[in-house]
TIMI-2910 file (N, C-alpha, C, CB; in pm, 1 decimal, decimal comma, always signed):
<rs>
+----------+----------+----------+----------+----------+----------+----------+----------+----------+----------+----------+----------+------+
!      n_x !      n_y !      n_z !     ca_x !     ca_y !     ca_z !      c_x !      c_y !      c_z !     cb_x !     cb_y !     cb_z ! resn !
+----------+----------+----------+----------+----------+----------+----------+----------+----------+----------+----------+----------+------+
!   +817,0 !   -769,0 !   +120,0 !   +753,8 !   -819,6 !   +238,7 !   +609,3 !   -852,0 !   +207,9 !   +764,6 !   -719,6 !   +353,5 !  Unk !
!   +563,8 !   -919,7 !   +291,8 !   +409,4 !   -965,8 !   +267,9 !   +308,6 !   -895,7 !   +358,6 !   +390,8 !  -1125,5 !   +295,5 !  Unk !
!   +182,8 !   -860,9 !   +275,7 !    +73,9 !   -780,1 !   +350,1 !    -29,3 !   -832,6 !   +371,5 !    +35,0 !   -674,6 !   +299,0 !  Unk !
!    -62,9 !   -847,1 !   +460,5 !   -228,5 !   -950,9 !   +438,8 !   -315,3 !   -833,1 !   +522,3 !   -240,1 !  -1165,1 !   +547,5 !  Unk !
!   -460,1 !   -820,1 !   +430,0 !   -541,3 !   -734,2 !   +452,9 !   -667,8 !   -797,2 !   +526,6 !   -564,3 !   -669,4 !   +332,9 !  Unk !
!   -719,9 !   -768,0 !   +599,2 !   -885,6 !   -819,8 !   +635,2 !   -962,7 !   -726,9 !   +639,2 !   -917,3 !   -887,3 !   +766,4 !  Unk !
!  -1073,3 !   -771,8 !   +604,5 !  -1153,1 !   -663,3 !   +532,4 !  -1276,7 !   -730,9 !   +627,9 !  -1163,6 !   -661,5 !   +330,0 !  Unk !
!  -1367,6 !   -648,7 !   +703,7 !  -1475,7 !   -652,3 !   +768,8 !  -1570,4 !   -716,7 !   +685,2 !  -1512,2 !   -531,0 !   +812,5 !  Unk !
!  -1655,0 !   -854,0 !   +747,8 !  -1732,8 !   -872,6 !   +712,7 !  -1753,5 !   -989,7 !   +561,1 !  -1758,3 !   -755,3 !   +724,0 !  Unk !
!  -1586,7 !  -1030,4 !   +541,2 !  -1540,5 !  -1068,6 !   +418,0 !  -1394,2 !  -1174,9 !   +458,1 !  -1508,1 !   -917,2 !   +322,3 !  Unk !
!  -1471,8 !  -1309,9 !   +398,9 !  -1405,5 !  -1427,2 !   +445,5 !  -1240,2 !  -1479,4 !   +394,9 !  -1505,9 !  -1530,0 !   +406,6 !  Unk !
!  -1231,5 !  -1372,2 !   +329,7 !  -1118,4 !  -1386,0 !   +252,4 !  -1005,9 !  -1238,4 !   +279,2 !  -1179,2 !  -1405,4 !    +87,6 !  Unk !
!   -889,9 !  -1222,1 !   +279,9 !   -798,9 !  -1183,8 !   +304,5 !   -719,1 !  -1109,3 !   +143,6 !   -743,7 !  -1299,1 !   +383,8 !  Unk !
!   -671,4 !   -976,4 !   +168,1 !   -631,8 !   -954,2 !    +82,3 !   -464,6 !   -990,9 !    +90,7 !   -682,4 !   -836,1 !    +59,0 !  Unk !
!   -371,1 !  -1007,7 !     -7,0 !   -255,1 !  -1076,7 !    +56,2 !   -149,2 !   -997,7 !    -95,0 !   -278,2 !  -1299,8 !    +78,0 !  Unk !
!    -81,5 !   -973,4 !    -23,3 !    +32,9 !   -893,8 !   -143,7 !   +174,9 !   -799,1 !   -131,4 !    -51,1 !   -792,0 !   -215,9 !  Unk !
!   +256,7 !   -865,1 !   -197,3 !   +410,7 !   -856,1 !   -184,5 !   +441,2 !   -730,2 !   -183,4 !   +491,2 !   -920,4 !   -289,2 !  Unk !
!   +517,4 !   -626,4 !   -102,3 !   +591,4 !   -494,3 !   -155,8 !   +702,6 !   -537,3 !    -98,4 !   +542,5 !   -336,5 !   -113,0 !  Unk !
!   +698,6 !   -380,0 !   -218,5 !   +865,6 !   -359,5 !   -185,9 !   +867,7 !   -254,2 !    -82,4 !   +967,1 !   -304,6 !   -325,6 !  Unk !
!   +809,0 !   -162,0 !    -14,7 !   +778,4 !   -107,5 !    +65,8 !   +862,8 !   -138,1 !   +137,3 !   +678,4 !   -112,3 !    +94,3 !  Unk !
!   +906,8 !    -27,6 !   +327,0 !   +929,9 !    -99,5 !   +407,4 !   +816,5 !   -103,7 !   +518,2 !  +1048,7 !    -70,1 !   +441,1 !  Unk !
!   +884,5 !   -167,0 !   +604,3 !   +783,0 !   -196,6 !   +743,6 !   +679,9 !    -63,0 !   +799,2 !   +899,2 !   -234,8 !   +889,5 !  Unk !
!   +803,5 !    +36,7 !   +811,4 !   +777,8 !   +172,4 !   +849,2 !   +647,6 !   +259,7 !   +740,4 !   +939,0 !   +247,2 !   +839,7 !  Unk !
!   +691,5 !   +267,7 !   +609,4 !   +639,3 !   +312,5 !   +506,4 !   +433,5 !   +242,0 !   +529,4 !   +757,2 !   +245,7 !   +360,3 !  Unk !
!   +462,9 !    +62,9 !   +514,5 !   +325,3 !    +58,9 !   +544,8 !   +233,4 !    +71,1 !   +648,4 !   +301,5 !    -16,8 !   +518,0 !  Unk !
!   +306,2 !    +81,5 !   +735,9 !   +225,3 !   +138,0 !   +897,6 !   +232,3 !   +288,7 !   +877,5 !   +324,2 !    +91,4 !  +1073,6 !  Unk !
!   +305,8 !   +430,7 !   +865,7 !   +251,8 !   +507,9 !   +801,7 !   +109,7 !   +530,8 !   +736,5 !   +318,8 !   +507,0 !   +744,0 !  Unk !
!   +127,7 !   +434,1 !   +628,4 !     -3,1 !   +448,1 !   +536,3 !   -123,4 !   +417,6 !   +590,2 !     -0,3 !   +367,1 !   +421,9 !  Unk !
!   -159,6 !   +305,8 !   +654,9 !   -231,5 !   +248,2 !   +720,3 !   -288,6 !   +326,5 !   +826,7 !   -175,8 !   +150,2 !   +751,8 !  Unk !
!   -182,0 !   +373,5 !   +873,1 !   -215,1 !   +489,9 !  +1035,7 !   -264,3 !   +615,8 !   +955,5 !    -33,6 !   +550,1 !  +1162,4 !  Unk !
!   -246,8 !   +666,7 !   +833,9 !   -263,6 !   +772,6 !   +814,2 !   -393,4 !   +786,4 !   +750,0 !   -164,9 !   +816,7 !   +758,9 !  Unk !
!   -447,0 !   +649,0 !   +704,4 !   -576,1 !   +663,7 !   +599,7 !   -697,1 !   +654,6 !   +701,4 !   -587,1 !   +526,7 !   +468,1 !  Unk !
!   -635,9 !   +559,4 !   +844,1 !   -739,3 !   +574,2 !   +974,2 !   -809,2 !   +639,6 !   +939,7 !   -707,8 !   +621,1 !  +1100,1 !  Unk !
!   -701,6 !   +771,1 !  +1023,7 !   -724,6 !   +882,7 !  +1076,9 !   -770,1 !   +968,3 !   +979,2 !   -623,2 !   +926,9 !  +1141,8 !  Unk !
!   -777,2 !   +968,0 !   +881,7 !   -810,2 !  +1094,9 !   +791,5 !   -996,5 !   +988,1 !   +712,8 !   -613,7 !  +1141,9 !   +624,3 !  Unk !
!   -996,0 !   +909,6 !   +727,3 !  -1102,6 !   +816,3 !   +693,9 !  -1109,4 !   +786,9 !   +555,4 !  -1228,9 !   +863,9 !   +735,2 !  Unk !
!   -971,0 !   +780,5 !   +497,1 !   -966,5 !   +726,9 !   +330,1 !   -981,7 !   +623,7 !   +311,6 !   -861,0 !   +737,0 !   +252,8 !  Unk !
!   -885,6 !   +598,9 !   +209,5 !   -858,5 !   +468,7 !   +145,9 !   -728,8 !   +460,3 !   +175,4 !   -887,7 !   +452,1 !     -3,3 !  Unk !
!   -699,3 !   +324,1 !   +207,8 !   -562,6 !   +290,1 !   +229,0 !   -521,6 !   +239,5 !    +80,8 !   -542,7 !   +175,1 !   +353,3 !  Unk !
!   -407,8 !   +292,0 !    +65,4 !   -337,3 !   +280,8 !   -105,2 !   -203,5 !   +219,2 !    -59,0 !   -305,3 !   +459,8 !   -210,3 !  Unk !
!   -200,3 !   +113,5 !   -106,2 !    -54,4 !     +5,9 !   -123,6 !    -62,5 !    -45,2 !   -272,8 !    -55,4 !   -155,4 !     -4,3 !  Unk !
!    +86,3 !    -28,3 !   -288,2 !   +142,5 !    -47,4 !   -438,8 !   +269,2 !   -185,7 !   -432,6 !   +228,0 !   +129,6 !   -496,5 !  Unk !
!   +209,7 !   -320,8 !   -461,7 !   +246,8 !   -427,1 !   -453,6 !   +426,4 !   -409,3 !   -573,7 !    +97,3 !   -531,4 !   -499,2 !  Unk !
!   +460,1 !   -559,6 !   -576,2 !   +594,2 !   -545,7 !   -624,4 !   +585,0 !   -548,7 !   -754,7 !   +686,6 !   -640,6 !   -579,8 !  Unk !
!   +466,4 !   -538,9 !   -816,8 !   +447,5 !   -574,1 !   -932,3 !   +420,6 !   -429,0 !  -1016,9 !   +336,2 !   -681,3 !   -930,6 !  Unk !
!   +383,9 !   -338,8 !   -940,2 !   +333,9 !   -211,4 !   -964,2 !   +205,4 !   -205,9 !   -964,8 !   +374,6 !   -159,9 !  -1071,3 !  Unk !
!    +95,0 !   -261,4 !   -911,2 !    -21,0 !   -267,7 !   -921,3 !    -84,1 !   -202,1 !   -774,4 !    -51,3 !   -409,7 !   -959,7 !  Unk !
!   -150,8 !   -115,0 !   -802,0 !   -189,9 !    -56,6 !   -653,5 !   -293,3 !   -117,8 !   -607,1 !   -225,1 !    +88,6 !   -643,4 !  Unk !
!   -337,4 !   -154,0 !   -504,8 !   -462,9 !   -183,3 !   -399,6 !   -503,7 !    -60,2 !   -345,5 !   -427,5 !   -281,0 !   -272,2 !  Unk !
!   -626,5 !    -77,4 !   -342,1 !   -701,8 !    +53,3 !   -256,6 !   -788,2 !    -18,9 !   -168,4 !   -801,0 !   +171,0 !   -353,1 !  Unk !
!   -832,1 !    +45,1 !    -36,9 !   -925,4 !     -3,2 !    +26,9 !   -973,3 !    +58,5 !   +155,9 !   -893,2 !   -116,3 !    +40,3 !  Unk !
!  -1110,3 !    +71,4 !   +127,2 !  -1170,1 !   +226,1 !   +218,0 !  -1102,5 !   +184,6 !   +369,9 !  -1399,5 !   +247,7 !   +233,9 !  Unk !
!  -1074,3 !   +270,3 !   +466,0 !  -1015,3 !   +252,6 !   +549,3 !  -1145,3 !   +234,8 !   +693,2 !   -905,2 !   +364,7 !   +538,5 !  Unk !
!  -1243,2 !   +270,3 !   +627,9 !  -1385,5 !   +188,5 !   +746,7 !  -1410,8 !    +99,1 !   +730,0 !  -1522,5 !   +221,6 !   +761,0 !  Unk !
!  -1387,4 !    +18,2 !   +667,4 !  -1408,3 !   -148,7 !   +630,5 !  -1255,1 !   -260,3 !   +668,7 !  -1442,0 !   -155,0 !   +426,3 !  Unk !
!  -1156,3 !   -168,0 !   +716,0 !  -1042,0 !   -278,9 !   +706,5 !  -1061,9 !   -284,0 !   +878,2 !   -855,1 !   -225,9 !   +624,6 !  Unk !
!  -1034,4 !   -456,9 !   +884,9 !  -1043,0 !   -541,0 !  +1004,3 !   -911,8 !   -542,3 !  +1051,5 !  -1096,7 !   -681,6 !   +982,3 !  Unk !
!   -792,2 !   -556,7 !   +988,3 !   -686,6 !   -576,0 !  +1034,9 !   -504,3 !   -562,5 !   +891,6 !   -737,7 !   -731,9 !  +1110,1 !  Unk !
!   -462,4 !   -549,2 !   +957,9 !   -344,5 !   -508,9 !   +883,0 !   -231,6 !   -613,8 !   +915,3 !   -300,5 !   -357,7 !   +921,5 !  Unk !
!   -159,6 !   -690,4 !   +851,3 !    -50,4 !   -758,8 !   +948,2 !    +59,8 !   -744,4 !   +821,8 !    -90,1 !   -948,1 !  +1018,5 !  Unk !
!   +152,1 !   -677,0 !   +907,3 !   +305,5 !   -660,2 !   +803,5 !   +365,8 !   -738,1 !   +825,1 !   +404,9 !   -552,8 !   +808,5 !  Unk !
!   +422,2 !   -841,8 !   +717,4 !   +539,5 !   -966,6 !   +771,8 !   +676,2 !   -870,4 !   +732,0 !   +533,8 !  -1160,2 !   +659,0 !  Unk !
!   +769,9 !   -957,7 !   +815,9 !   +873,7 !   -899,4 !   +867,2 !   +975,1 !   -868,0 !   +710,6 !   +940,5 !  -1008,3 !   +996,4 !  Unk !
!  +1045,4 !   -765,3 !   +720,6 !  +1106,8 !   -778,3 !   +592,1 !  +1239,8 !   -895,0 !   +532,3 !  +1152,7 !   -644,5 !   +583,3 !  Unk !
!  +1257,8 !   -914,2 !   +423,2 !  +1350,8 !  -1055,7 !   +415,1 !  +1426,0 !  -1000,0 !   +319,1 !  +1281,2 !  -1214,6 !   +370,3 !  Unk !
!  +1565,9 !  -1055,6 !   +315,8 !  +1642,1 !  -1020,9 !   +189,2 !  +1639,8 !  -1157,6 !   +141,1 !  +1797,1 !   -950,2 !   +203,6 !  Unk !
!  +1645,8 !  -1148,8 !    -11,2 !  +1619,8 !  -1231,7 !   -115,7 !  +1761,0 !  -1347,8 !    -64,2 !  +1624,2 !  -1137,9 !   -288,6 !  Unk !
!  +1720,4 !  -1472,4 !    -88,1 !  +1844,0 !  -1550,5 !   -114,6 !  +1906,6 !  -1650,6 !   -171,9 !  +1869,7 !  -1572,2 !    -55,0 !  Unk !
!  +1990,3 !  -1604,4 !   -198,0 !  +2048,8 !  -1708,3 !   -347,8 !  +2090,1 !  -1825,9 !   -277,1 !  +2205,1 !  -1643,4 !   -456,0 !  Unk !
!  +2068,7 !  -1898,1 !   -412,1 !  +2157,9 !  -2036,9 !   -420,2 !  +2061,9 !  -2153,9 !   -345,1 !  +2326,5 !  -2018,0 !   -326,9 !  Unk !
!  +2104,8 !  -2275,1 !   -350,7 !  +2046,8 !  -2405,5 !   -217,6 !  +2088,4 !  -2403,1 !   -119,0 !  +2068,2 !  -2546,5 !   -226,1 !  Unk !
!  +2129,7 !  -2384,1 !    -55,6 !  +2190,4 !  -2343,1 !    +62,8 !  +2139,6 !  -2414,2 !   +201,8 !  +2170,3 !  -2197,3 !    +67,9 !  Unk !
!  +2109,3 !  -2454,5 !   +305,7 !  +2030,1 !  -2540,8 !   +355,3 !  +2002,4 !  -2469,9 !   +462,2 !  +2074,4 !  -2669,6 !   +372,2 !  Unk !
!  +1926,1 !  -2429,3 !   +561,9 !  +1922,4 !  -2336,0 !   +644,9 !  +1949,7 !  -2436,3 !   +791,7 !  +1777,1 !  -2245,1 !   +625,3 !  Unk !
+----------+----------+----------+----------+----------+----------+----------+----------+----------+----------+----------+----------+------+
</rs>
């Protein structure tokens, strides 16, 4: 699924694939609030993002998708 980050004050957007689910990154997000960390997401690639949790503007989880084969025409 896709994550796009906004970061206070900063014109650009952080943006990155997990494998995560929906649930898992709202968890994280809700939990680094409240405790005043860093929010830690680990993209599909294995590469983690960190990012202090007083500076993030906004969080938006896109919906989850299963992969799909073939041409198929929708």
């Amino acid at each position: 699924m896709e994550i796009k980050i906004g970061i206070q004050n900063v014109g650009r957007e952080i943006v990155l694939e997990s494998a995560q689910t929906t649930d898992e990154v709202a968890a994280n997000v809700s939990e680094a609030i409240a405790k005043g960390a860093e929010l830690r997401l680990t993209d599909d690639k294995g590469r983690v993002v960190l990012v202090p949790a007083n500076v993030l503007g906004y969080v938006e989880i896109g919906a989850e998708e299963s992969r799909r084969v073939g041409f198929g025409a929708l």
